[in-house]
N, CA, C and O of each residue as an XYZ file, in Angstrom:
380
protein
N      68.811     75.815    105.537
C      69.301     76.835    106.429
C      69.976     77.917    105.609
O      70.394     77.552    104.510
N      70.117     78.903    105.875
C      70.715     79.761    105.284
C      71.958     80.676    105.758
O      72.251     81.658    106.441
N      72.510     79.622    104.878
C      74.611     79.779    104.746
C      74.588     81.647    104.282
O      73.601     82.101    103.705
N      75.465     82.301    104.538
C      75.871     83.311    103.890
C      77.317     83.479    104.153
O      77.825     83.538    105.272
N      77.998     83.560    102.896
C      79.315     83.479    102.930
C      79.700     84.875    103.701
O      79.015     85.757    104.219
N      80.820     84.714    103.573
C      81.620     86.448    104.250
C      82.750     86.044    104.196
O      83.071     84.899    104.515
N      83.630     87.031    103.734
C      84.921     87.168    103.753
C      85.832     85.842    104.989
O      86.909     85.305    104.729
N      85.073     85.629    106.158
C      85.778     85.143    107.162
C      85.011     83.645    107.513
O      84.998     83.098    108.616
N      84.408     83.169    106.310
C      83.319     81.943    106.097
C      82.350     82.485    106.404
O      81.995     83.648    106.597
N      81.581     80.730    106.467
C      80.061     80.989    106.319
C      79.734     81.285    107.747
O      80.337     81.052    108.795
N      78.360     81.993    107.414
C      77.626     82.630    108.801
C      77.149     81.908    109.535
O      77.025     80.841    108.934
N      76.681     81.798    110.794
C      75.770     80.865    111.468
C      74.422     81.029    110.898
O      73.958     82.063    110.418
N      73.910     80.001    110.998
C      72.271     79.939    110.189
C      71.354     80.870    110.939
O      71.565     80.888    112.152
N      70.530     81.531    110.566
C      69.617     82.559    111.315
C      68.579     81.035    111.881
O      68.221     79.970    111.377
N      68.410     81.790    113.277
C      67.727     80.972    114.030
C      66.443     81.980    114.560
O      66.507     83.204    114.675
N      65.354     81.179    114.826
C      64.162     81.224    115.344
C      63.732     80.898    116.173
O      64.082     79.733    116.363
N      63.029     81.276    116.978
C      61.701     80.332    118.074
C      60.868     79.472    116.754
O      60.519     79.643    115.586
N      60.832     78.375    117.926
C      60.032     77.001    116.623
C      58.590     77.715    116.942
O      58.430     78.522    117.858
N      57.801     77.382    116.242
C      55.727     77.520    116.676
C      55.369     76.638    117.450
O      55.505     75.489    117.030
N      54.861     76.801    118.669
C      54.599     75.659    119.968
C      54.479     74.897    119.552
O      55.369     74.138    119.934
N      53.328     74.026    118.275
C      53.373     72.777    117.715
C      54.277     72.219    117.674
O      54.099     71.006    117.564
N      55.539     72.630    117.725
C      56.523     71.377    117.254
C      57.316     71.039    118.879
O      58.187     70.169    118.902
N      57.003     71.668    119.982
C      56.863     71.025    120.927
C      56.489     69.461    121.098
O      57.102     68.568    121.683
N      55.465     69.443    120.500
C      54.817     67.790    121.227
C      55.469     66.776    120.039
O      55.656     65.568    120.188
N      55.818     67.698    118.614
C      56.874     65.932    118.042
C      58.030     65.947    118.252
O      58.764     65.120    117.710
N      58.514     66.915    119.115
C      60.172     67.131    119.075
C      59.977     66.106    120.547
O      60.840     65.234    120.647
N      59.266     66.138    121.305
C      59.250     65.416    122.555
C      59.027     64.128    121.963
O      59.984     63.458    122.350
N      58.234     63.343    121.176
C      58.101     62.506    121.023
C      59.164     61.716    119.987
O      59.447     60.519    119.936
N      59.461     62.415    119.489
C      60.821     62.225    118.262
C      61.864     61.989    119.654
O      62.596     61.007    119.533
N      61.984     62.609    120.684
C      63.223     62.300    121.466
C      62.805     61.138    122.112
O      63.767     60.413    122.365
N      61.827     60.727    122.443
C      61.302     59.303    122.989
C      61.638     58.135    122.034
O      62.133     57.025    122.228
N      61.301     58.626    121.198
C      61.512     57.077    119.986
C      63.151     57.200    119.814
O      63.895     56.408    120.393
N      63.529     58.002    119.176
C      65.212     57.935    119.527
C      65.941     57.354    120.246
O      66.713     56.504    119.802
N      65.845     57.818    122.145
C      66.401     57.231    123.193
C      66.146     55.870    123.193
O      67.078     55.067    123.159
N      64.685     55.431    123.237
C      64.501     54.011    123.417
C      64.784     53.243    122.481
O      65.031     52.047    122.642
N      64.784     54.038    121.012
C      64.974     52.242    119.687
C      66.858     52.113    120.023
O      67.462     51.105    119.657
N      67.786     53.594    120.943
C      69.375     53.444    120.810
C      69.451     53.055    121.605
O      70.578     52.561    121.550
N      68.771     52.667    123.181
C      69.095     52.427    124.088
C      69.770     53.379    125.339
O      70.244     53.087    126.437
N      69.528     54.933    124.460
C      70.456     56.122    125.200
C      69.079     56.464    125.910
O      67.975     55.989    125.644
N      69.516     57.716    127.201
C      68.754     57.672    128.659
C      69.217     59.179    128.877
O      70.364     59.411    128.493
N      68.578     60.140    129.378
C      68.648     61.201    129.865
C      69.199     61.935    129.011
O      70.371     62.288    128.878
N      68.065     62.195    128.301
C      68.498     63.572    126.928
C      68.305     64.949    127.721
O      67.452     65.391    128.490
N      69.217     65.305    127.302
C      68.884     67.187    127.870
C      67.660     67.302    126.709
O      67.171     66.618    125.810
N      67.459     68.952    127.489
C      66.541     69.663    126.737
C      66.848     69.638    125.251
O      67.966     69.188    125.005
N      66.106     70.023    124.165
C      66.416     70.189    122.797
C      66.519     71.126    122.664
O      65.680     71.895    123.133
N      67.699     71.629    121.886
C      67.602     73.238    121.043
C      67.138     73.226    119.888
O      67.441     72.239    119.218
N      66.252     74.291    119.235
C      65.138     74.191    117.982
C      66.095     75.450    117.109
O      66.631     76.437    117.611
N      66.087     75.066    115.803
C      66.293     76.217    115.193
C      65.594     75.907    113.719
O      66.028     74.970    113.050
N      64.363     76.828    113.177
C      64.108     76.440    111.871
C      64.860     77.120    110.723
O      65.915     77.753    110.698
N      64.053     76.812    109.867
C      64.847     77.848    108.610
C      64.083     79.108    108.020
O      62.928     79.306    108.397
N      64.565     79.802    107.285
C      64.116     80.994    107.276
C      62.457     80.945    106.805
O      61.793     81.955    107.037
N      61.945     80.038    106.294
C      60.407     80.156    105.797
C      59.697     79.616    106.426
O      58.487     79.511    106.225
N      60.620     78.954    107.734
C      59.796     78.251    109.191
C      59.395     76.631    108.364
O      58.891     75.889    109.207
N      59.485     76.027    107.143
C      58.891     74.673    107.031
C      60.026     73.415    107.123
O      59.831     72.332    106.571
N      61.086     73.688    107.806
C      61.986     72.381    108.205
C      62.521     73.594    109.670
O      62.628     74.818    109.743
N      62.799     72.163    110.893
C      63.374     72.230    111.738
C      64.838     71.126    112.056
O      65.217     70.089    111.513
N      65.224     71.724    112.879
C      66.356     70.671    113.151
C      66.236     70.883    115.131
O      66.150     71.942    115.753
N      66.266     69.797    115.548
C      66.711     70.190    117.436
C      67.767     69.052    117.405
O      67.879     68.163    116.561
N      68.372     69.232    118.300
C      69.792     68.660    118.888
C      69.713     68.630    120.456
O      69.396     69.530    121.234
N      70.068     67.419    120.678
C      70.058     67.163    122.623
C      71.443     66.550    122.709
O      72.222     66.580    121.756
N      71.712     66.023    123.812
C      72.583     64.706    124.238
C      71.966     64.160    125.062
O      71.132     64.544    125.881
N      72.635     62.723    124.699
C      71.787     61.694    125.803
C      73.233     60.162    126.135
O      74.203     59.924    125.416
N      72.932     59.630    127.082
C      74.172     59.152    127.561
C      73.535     57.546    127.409
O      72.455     57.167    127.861
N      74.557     56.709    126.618
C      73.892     55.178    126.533
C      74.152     54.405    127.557
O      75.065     54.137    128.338
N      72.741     54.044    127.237
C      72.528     52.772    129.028
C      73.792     51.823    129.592
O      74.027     51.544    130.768
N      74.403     51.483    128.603
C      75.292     50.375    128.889
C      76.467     51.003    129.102
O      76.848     50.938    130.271
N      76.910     51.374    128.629
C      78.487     52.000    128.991
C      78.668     53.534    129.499
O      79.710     53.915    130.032
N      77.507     54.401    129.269
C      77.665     55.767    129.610
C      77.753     56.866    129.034
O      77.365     57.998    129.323
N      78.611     56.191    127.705
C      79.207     57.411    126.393
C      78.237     58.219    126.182
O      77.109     57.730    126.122
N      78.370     59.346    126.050
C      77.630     60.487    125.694
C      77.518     60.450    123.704
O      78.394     59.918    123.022
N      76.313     61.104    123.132
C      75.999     61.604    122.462
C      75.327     62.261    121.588
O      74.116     62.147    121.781
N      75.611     62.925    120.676
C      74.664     64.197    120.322
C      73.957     63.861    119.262
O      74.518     63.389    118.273
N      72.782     64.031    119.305
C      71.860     63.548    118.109
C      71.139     64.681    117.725
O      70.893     65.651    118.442
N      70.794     64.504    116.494
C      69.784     65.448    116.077
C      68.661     64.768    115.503
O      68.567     63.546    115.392
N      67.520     65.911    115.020
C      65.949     65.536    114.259
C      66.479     66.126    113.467
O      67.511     66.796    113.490
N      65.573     65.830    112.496
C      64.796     66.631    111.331
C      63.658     66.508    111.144
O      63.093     65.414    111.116
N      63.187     67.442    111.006
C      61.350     68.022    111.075
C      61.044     68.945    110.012
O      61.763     69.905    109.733
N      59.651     68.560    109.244
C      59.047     69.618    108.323
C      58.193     69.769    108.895
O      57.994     69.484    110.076
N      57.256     70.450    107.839
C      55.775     71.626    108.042
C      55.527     70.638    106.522
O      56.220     70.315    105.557
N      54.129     70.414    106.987
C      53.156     70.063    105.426
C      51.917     70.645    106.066
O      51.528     70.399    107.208
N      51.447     71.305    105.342
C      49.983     71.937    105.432
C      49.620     72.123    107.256
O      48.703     71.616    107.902
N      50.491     72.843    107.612
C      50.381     73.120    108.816
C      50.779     72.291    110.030
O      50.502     72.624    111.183
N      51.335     71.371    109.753
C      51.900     69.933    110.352
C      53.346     69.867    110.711
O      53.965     70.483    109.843
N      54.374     69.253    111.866
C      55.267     69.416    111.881
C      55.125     67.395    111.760
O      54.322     66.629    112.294
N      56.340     67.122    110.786
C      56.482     66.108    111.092
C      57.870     65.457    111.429
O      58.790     66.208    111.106
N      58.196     64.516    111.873
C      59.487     64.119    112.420
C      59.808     62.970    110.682
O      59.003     62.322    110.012
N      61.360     63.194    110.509
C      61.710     63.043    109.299
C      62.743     61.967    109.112
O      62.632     61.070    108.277
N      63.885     62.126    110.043
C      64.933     61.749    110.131
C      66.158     62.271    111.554
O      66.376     63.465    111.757
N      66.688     61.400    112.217
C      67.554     61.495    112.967
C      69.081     61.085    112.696
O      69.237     60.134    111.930
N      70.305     61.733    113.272
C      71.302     61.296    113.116
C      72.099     61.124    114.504
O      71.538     61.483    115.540
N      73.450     60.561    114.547
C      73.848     60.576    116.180
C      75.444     61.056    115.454
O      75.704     61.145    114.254
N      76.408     61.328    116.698
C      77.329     61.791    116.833
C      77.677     61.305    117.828
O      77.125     61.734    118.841
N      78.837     60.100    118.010
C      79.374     59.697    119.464
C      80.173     60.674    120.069
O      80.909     61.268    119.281
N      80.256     61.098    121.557
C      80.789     62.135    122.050
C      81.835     60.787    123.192
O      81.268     60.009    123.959
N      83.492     60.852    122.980
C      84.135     59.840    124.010
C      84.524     60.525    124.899
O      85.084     60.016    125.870
């Protein structure tokens, strides 16, 4: 992503529209997520790539089955030869 310092910190990362392709693994990346954590009703994803478009990141929340707790997870997604692929996920408990 691309940090740019400034006098008053770093900038927010320049963001993009993803390329429709990464529609159908960002949906499916949120399927395998919810079900291997056991979390249920992810909002929509927000997409933002990086400036040369070949890594993405989206971020949802989703609330776990058993107790309710909310939290925020993200992907990570590249581009190989025209390909978006799903890479890695992380979570963030929200109490």
């Amino acid at each position: 992503m691309d940090y740019t310092a400034t006098e008053n910190g770093p900038k927010r990362p320049k963001e993009r529209v993803a390329h429709e392709d990464i529609d159908r693994v960002v949906k499916e990346a949120v399927a395998y997520v919810t079900k291997s954590t056991h979390y249920s009703k992810p909002t929509t994803p927000k997409r933002m790539t990086n400036n040369d478009g070949e890594e993405a990141l989206a971020f949802f929340d989703a609330y776990a089955t058993v107790n309710g707790h909310a939290a925020s997870i993200y992907l990570h997604l590249s581009k190989e030869e025209m390909l978006w692929r799903f890479d890695y996920w992380g979570i963030s408990l929200i109490e």
